[in-house]
Backbone as CSV, one residue per row, in Angstrom:
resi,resn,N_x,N_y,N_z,CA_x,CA_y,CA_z,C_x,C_y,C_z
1,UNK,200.111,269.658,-13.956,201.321,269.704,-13.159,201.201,270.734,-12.029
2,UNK,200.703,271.777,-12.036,200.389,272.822,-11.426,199.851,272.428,-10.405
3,UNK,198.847,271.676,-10.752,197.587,271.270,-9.523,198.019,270.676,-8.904
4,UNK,198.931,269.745,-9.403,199.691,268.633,-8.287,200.614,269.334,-7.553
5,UNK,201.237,270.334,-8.269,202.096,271.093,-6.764,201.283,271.495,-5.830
6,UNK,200.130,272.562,-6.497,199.629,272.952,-5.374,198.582,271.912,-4.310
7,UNK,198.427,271.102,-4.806,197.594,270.096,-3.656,198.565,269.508,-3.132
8,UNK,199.851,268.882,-3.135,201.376,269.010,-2.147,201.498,269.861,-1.072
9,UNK,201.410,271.236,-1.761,201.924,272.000,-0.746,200.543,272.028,-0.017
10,UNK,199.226,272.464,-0.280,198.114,272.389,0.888,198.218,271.319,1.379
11,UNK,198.819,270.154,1.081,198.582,268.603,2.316,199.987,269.163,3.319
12,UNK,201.154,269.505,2.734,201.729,269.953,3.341,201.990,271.015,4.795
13,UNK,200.763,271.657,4.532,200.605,272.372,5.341,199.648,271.876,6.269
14,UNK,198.736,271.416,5.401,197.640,270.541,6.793,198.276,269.677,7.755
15,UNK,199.435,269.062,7.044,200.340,268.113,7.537,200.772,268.923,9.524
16,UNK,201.633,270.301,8.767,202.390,271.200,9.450,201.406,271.774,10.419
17,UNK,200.270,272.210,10.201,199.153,272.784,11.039,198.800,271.621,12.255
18,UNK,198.670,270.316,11.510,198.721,268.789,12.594,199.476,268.991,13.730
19,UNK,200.910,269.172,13.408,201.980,269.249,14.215,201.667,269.953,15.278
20,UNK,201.555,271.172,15.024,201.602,272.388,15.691,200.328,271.914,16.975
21,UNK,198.927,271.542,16.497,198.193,271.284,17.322,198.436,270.053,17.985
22,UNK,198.934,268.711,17.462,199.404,268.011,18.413,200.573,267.971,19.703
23,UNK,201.272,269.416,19.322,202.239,269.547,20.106,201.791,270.090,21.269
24,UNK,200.461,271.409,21.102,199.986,272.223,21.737,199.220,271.358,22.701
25,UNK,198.671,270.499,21.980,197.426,269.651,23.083,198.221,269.008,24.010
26,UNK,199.452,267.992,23.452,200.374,267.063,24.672,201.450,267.803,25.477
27,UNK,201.240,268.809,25.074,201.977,269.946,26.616,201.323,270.095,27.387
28,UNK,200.205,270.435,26.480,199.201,271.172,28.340,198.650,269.939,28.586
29,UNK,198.865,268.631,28.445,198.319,267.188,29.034,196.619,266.879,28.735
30,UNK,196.342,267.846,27.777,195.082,267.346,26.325,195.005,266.176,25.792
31,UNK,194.016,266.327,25.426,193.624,265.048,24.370,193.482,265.521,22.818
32,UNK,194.196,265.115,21.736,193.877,265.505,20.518,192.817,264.408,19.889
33,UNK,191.938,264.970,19.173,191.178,264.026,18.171,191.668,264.217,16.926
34,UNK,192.119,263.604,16.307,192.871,263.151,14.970,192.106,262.535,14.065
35,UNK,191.752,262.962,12.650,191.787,261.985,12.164,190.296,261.164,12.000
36,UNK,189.555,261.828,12.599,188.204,261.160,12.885,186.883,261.754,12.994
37,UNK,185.833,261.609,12.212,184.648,262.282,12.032,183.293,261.742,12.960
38,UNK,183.184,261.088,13.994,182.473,260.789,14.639,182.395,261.873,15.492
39,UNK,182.278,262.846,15.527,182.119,264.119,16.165,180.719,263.598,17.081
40,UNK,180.082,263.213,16.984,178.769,263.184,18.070,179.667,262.001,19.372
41,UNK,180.098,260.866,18.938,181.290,260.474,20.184,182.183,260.904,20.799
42,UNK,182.993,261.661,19.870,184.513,262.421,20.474,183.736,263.867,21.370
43,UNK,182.613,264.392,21.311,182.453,265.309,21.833,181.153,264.932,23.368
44,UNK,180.938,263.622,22.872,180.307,262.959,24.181,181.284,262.352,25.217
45,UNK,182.512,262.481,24.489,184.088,261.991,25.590,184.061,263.276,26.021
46,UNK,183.972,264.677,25.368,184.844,265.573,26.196,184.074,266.125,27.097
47,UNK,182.578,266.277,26.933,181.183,266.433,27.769,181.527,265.707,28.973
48,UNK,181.751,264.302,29.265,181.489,263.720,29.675,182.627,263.676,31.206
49,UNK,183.642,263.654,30.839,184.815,264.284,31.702,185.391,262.431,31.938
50,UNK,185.903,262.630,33.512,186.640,261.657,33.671,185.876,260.818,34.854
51,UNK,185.995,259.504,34.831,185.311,258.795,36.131,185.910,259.428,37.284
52,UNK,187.323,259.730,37.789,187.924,260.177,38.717,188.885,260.950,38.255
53,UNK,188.621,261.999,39.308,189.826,263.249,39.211,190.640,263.567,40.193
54,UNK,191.761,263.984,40.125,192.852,263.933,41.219,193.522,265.577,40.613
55,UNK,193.431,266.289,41.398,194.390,267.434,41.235,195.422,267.585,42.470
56,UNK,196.612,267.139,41.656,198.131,267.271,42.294,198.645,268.951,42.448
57,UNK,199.169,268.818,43.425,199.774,270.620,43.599,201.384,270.284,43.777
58,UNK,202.380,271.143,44.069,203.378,271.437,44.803,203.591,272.636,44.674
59,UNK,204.408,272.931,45.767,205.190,274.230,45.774,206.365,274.846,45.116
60,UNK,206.442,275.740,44.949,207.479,276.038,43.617,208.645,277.633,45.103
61,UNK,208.231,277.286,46.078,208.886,278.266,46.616,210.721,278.418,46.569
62,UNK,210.971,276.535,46.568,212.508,276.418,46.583,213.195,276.774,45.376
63,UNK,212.170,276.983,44.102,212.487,277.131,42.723,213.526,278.127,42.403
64,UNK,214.277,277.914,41.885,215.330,279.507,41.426,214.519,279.981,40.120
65,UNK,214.483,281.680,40.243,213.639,282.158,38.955,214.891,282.455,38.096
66,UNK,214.770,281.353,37.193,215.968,281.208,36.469,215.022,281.333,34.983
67,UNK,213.676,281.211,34.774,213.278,280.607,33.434,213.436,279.750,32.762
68,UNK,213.916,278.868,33.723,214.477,277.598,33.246,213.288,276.361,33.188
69,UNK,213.185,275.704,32.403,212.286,274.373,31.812,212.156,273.381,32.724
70,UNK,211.333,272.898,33.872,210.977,271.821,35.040,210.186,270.856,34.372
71,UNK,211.059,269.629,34.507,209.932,268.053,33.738,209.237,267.956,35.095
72,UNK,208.376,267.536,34.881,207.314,266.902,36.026,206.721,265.723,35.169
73,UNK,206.503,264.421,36.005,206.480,263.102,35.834,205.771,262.333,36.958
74,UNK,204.314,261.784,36.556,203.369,261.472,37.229,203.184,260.433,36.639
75,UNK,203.454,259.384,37.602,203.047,257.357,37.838,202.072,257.362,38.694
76,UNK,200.896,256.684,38.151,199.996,255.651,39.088,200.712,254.104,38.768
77,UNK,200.327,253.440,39.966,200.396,252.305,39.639,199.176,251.679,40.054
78,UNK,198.313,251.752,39.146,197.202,251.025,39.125,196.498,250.469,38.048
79,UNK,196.459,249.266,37.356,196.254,248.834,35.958,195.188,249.227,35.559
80,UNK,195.139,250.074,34.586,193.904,250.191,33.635,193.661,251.938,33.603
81,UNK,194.817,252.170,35.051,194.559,253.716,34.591,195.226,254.561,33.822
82,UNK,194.801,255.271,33.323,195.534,256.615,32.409,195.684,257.948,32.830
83,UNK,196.824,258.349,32.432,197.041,259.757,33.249,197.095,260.861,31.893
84,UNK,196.451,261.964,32.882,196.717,263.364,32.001,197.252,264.286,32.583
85,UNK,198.375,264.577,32.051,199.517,265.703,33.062,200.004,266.756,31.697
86,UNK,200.907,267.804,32.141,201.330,268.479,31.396,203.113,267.832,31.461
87,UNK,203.918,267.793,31.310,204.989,267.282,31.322,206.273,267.944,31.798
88,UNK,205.883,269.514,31.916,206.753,270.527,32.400,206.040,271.706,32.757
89,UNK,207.220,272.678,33.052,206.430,274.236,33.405,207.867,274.780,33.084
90,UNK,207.582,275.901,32.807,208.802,277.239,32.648,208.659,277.581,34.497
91,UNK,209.910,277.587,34.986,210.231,278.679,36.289,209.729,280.432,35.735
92,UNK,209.510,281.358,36.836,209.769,282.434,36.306,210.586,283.296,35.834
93,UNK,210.984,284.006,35.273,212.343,284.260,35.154,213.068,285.452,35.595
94,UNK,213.752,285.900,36.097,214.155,286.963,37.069,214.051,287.961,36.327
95,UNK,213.539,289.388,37.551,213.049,290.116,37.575,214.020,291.425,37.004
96,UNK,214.152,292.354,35.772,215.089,292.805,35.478,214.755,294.487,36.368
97,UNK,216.067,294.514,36.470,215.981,296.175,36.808,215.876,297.276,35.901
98,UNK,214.595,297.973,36.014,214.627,299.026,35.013,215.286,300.380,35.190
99,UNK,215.952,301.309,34.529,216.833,302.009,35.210,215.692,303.336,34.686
């Protein structure tokens, strides 16, 4: 009975540790590998990079430094392609006065 709790709670946590890294990777617009032991492929994808790269900019000058949460949302329309973006950014957040 014992053993079965405790192998619960360790899947449990592997479970919870999942989370955490899938959340981390699809913010910053990563790729997670899940789930899969072909390590000599998944690491000949990440070697390997992308057929084409596009680095988008804008300016953040009109921004209010509020610390406030900005979605950013990037469409191609071109079939077959896939995009990797981050999905937001934090503003900075205003500057306090130290006395």
């Amino acid at each position: 009975m014992a053993a079965e709790f405790q192998h619960r709670c360790r899947q449990a946590s592997m479970l919870s540790d999942a989370d955490v890294m899938t959340e981390l990777t699809d913010g910053s617009g990563g790729t997670l590998f899940h789930n899969n032991n072909d390590l000599v492929s998944r690491l000949g994808n990440l070697t390997s990079g992308p057929g084409y790269l596009y680095l988008l900019s804008f300016s953040t000058a009109q921004i209010k430094s509020n610390g406030a949460y900005h979605r950013i949302k990037v469409k191609v329309n071109h079939p077959g392609t896939s995009v990797q973006a981050r999905h937001g950014y934090f503003a900075p957040a205003p500057k306090k006065n130290k006395k």
